[in-house]
CHARMM internal coordinates of N, CA and C (Angstrom, degrees):
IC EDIT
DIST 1 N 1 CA 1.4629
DIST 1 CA 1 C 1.5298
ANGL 1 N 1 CA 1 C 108.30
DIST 1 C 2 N 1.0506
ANGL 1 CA 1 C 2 N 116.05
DIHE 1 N 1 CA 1 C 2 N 100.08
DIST 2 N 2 CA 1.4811
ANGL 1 C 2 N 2 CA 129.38
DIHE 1 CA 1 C 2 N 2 CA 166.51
DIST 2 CA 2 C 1.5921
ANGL 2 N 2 CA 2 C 118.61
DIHE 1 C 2 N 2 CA 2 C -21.21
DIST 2 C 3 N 1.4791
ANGL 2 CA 2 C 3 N 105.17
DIHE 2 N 2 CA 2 C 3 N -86.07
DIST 3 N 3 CA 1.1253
ANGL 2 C 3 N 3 CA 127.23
DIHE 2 CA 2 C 3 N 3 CA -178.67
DIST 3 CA 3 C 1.4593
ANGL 3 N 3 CA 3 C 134.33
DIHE 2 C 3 N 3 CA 3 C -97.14
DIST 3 C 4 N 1.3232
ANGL 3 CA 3 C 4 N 111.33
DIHE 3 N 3 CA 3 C 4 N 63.38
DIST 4 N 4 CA 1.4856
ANGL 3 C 4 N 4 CA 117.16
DIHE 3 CA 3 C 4 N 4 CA -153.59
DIST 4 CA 4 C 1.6876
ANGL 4 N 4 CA 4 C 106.84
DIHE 3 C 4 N 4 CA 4 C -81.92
DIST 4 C 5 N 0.8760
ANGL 4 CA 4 C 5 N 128.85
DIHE 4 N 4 CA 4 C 5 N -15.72
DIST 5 N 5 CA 1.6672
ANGL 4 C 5 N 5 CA 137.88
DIHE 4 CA 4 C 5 N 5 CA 158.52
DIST 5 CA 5 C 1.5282
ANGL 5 N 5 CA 5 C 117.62
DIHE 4 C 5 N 5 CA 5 C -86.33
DIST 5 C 6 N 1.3777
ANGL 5 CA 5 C 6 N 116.97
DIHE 5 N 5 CA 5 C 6 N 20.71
DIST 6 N 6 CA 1.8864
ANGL 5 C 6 N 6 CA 113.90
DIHE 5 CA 5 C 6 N 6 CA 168.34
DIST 6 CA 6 C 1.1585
ANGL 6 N 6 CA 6 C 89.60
DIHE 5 C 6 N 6 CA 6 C -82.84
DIST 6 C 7 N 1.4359
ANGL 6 CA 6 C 7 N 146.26
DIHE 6 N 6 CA 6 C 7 N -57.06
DIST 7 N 7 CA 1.5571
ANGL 6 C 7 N 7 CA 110.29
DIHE 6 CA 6 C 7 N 7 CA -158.51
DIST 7 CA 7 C 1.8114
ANGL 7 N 7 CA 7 C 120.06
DIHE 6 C 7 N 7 CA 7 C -68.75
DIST 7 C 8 N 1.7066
ANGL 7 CA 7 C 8 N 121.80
DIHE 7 N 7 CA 7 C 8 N -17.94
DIST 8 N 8 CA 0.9393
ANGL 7 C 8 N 8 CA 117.52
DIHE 7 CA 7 C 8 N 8 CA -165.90
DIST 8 CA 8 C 2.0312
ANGL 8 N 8 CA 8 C 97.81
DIHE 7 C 8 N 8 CA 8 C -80.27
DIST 8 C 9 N 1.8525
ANGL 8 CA 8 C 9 N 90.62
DIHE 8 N 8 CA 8 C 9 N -38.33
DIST 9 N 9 CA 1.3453
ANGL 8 C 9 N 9 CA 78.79
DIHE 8 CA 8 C 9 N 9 CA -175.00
DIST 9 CA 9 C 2.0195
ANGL 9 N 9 CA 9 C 126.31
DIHE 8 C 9 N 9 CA 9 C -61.00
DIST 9 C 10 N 1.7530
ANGL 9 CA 9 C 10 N 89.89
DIHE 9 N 9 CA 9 C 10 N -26.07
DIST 10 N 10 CA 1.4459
ANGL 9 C 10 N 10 CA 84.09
DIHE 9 CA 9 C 10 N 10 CA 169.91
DIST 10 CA 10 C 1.2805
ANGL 10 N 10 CA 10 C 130.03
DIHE 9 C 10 N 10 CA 10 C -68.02
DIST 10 C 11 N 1.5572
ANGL 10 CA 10 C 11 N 106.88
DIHE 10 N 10 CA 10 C 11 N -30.40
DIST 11 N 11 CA 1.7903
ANGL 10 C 11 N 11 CA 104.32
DIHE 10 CA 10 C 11 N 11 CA 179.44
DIST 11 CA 11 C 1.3029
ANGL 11 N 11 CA 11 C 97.76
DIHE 10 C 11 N 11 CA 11 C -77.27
DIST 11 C 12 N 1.2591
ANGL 11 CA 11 C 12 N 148.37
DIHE 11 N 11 CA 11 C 12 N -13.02
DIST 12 N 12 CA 1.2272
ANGL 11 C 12 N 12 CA 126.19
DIHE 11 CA 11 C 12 N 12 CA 162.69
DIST 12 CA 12 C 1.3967
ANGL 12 N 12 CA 12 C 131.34
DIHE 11 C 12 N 12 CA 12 C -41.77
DIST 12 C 13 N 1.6168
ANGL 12 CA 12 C 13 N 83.78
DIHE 12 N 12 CA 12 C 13 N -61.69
DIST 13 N 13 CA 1.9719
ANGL 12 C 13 N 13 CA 101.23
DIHE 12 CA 12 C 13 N 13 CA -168.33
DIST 13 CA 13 C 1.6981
ANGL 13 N 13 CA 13 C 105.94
DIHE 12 C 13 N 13 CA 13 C -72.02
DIST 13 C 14 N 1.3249
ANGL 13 CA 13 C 14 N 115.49
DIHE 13 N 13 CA 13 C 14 N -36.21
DIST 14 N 14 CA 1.4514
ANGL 13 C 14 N 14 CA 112.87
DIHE 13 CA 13 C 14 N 14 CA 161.80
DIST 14 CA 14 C 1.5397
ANGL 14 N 14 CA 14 C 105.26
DIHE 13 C 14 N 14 CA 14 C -52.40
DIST 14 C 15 N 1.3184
ANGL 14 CA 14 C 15 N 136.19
DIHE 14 N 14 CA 14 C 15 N -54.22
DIST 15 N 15 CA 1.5644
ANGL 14 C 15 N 15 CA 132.77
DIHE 14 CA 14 C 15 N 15 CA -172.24
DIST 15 CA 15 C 1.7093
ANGL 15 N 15 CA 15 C 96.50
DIHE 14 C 15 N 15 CA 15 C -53.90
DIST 15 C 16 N 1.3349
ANGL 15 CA 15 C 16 N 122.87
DIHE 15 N 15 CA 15 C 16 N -66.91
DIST 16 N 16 CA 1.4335
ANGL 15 C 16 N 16 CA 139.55
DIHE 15 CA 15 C 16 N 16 CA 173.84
DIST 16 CA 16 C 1.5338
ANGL 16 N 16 CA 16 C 94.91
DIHE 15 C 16 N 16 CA 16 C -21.75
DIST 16 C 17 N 1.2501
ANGL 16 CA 16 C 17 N 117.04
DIHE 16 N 16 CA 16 C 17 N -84.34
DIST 17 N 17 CA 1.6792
ANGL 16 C 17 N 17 CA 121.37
DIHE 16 CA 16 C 17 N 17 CA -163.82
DIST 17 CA 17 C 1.4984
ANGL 17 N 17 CA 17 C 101.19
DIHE 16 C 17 N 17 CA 17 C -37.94
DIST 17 C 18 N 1.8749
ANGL 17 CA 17 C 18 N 111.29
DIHE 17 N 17 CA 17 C 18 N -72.18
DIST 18 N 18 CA 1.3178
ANGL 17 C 18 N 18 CA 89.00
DIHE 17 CA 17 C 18 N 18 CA 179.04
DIST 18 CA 18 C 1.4658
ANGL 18 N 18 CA 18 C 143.25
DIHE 17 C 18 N 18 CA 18 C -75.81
DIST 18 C 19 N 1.6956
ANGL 18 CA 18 C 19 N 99.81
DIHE 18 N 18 CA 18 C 19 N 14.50
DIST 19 N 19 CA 1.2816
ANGL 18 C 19 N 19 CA 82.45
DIHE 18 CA 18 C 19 N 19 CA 168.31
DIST 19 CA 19 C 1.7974
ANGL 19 N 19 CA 19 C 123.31
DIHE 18 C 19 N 19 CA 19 C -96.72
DIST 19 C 20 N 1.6065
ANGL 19 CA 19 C 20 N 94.39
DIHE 19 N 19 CA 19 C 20 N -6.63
DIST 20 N 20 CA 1.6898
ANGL 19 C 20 N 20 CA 101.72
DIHE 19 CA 19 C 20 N 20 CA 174.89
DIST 20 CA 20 C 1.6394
ANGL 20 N 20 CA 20 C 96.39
DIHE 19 C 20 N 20 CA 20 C -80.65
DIST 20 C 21 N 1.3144
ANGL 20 CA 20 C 21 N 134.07
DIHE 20 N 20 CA 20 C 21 N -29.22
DIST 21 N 21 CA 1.5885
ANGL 20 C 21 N 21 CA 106.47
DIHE 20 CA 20 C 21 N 21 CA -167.45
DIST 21 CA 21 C 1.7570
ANGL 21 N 21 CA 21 C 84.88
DIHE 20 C 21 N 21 CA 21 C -80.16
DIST 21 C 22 N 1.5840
ANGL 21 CA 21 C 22 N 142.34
DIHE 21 N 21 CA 21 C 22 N -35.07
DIST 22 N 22 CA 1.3503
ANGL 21 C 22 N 22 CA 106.06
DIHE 21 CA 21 C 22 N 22 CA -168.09
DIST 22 CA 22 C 0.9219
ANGL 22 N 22 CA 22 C 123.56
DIHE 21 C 22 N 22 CA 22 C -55.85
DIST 22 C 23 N 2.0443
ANGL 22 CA 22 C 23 N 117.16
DIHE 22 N 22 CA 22 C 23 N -35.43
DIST 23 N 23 CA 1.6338
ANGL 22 C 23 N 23 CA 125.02
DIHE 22 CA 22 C 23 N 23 CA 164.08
DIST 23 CA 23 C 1.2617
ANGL 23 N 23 CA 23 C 124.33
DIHE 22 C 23 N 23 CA 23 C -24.73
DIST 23 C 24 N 1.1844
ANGL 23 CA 23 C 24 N 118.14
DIHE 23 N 23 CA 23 C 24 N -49.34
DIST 24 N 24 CA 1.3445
ANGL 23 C 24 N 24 CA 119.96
DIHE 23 CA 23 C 24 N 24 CA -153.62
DIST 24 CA 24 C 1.6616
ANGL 24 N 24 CA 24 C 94.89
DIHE 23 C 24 N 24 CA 24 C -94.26
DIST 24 C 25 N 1.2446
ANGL 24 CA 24 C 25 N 118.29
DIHE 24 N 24 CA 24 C 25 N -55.86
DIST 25 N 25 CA 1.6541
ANGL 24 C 25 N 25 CA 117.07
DIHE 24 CA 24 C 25 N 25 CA -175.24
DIST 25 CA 25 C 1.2214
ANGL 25 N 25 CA 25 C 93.69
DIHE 24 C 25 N 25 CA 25 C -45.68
DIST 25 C 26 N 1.5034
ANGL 25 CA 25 C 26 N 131.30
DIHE 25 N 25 CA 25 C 26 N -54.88
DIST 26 N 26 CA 1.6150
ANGL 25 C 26 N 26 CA 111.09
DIHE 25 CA 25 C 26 N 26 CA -162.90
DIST 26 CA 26 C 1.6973
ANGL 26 N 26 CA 26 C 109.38
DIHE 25 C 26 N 26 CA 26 C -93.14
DIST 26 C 27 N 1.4583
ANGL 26 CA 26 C 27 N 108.82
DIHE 26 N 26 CA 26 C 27 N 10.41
DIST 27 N 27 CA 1.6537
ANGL 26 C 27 N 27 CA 103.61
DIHE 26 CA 26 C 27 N 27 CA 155.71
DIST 27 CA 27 C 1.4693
ANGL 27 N 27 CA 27 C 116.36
DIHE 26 C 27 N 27 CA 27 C -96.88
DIST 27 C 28 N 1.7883
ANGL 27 CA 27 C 28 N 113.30
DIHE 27 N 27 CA 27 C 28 N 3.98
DIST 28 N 28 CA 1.3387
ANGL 27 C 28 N 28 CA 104.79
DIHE 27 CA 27 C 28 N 28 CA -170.77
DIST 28 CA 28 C 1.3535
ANGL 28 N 28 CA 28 C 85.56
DIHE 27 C 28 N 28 CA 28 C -107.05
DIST 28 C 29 N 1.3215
ANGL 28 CA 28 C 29 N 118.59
DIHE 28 N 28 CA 28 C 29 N -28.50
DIST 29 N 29 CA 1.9483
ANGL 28 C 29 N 29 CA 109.32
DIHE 28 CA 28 C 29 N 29 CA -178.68
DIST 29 CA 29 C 1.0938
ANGL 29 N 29 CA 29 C 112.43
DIHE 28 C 29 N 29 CA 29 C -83.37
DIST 29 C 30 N 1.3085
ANGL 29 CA 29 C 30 N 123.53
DIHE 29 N 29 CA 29 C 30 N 0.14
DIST 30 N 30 CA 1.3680
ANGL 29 C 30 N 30 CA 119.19
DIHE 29 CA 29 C 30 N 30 CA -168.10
DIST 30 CA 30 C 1.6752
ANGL 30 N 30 CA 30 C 128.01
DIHE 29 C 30 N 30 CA 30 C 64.30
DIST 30 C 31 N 1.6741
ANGL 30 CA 30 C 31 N 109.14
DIHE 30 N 30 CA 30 C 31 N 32.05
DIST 31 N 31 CA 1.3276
ANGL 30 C 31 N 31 CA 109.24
DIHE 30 CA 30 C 31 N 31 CA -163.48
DIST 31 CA 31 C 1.8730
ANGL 31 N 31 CA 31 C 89.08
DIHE 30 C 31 N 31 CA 31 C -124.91
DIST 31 C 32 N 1.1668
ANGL 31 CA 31 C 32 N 103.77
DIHE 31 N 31 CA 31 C 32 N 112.74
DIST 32 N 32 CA 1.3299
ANGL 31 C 32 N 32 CA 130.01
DIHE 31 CA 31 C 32 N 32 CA -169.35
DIST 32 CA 32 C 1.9760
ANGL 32 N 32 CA 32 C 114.24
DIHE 31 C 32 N 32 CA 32 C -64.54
DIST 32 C 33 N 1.5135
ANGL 32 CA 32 C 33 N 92.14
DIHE 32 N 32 CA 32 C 33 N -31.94
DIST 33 N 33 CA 1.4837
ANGL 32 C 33 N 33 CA 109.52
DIHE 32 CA 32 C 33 N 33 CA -173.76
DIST 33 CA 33 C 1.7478
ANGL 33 N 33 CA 33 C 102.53
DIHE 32 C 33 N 33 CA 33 C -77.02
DIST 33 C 34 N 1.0266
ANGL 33 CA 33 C 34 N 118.24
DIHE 33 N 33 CA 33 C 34 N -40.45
DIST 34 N 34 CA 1.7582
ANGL 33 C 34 N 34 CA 133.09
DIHE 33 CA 33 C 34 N 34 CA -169.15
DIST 34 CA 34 C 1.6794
ANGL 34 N 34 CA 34 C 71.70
DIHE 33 C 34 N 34 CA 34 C -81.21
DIST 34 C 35 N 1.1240
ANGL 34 CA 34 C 35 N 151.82
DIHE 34 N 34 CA 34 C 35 N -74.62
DIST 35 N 35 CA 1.2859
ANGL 34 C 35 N 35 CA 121.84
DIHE 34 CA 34 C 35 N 35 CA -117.04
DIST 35 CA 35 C 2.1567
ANGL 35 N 35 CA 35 C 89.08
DIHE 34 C 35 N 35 CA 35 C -109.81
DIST 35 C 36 N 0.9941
ANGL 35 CA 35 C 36 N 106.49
DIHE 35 N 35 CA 35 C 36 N -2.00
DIST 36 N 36 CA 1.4965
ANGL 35 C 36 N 36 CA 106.98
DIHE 35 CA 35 C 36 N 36 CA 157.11
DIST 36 CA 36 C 1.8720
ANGL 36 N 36 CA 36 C 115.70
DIHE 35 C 36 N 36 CA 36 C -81.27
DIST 36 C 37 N 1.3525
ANGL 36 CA 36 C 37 N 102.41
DIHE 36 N 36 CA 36 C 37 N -29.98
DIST 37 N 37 CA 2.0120
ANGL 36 C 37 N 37 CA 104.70
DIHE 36 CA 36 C 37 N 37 CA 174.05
DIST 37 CA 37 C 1.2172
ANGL 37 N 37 CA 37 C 99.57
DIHE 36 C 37 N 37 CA 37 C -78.67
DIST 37 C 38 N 1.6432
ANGL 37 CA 37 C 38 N 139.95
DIHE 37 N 37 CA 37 C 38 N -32.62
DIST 38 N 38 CA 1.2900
ANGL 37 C 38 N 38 CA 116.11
DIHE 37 CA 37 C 38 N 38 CA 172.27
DIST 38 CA 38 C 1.8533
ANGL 38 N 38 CA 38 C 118.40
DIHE 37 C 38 N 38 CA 38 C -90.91
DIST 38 C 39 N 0.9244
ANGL 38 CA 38 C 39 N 123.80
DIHE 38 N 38 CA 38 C 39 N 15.79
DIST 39 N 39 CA 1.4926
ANGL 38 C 39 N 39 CA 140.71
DIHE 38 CA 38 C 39 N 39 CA 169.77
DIST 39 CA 39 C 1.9065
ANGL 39 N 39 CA 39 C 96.12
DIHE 38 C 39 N 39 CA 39 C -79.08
DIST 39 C 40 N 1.3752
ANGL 39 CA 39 C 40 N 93.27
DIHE 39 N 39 CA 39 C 40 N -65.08
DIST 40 N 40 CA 1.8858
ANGL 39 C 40 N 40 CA 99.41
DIHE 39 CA 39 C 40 N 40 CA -176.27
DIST 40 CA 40 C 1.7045
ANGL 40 N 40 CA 40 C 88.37
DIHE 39 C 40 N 40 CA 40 C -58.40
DIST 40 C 41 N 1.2288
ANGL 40 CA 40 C 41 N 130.43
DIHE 40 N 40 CA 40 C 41 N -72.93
DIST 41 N 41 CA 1.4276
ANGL 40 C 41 N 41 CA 112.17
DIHE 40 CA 40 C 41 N 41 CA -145.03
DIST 41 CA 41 C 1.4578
ANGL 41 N 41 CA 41 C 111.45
DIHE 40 C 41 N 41 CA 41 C -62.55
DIST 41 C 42 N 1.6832
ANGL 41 CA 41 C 42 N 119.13
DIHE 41 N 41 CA 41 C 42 N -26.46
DIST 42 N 42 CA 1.5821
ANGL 41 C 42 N 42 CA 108.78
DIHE 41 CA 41 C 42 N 42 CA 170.86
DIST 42 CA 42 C 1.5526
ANGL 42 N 42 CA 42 C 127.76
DIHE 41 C 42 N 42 CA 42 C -53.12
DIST 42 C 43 N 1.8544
ANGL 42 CA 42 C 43 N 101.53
DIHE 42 N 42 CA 42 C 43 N -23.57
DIST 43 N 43 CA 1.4472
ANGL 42 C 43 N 43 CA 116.73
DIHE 42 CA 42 C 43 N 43 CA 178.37
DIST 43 CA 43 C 1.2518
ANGL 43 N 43 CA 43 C 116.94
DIHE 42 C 43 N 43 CA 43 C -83.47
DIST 43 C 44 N 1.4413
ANGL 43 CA 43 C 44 N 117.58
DIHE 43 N 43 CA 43 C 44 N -39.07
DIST 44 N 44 CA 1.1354
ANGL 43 C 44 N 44 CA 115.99
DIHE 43 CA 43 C 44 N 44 CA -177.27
DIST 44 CA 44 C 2.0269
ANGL 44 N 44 CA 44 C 111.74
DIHE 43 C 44 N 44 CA 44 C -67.25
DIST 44 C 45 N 1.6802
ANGL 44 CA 44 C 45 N 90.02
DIHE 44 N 44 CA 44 C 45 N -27.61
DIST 45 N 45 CA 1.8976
ANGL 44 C 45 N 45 CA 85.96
DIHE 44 CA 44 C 45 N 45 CA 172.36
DIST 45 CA 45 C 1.3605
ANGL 45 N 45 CA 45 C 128.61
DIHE 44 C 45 N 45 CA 45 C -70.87
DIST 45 C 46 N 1.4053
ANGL 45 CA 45 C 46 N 98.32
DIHE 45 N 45 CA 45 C 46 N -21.74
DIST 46 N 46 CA 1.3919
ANGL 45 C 46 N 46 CA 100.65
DIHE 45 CA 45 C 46 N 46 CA -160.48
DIST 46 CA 46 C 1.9258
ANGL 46 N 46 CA 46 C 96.04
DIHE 45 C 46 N 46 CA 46 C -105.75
DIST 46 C 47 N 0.9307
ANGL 46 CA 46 C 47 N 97.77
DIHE 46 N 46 CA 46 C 47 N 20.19
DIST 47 N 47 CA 1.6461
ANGL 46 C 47 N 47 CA 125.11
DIHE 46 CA 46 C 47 N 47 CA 151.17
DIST 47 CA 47 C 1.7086
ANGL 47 N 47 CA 47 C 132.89
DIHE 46 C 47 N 47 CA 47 C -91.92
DIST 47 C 48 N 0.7428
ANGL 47 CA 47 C 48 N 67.17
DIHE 47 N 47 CA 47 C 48 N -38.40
DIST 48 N 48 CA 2.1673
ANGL 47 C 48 N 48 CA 105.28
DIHE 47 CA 47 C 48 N 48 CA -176.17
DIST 48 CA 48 C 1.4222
ANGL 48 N 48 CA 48 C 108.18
DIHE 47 C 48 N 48 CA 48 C -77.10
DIST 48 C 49 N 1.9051
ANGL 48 CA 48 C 49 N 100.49
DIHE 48 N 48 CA 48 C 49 N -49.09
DIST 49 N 49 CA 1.7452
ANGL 48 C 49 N 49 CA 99.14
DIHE 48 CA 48 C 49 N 49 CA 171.41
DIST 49 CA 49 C 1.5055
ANGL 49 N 49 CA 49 C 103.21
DIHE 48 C 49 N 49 CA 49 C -79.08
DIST 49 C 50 N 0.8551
ANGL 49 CA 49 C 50 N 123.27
DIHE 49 N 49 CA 49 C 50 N -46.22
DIST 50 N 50 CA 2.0376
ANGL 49 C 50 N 50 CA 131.03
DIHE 49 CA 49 C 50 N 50 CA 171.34
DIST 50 CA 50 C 1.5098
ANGL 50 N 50 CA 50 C 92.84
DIHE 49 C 50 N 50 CA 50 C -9.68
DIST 50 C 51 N 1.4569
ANGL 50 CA 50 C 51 N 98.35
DIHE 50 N 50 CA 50 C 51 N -80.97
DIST 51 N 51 CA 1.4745
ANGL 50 C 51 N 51 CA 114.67
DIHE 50 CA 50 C 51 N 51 CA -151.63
DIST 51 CA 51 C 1.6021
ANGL 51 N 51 CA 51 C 112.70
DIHE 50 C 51 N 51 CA 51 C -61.80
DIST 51 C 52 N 1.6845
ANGL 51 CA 51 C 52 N 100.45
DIHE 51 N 51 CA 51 C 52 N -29.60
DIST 52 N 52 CA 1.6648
ANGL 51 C 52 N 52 CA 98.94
DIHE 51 CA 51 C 52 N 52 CA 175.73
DIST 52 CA 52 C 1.8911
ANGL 52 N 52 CA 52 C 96.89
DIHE 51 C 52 N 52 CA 52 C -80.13
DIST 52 C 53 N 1.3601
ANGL 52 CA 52 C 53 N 128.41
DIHE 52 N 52 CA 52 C 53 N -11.61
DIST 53 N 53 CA 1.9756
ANGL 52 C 53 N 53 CA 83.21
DIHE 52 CA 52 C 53 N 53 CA -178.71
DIST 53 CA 53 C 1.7558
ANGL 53 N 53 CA 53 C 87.95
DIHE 52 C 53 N 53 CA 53 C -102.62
DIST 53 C 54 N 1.3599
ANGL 53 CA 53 C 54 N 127.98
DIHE 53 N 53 CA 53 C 54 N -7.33
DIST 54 N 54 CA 1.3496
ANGL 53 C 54 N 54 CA 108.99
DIHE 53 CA 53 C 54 N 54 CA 161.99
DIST 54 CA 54 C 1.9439
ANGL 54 N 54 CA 54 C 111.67
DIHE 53 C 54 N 54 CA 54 C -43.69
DIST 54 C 55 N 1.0390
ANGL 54 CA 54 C 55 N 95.67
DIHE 54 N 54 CA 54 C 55 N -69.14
DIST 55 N 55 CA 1.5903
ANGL 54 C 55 N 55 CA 110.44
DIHE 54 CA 54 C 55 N 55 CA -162.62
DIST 55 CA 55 C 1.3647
ANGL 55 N 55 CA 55 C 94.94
DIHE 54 C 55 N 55 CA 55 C -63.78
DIST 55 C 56 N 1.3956
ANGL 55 CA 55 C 56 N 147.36
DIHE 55 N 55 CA 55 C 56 N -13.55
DIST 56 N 56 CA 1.6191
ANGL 55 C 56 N 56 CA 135.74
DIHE 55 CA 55 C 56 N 56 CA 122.22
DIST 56 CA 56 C 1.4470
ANGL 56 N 56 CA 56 C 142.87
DIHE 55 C 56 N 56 CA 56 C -19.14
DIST 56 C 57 N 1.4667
ANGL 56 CA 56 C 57 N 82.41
DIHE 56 N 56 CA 56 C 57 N -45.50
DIST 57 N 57 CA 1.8577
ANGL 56 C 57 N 57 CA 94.94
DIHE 56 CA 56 C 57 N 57 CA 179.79
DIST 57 CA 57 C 1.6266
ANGL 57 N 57 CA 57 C 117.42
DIHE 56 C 57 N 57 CA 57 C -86.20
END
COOR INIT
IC SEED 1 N 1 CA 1 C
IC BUILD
């Protein structure tokens, strides 16, 4: 199996996206709490992709 970290890396960058559009909705509403849950979910993706090109190598 080639690529045994594509699915983690994809649920990452899907986690990533939504966690940059919650950023921004709650930096455009000014609601600090929404744009702190998409701060965690960009981290938690770009964790998520981590672990899928680890489990690549």
């Amino acid at each position: 199996m080639a690529d045994k970290g594509l699915s983690d890396k994809i649920k990452g960058s899907v986690t990533e996206l939504k966690g940059e559009i919650k950023d921004q909705i709650g930096n455009a509403t000014d609601n600090k709490s929404l744009q702190a849950e998409g701060k965690m979910d960009k981290l938690k993706g770009a964790a998520q992709k981590k672990i899928g090109e680890l489990k690549d190598k």
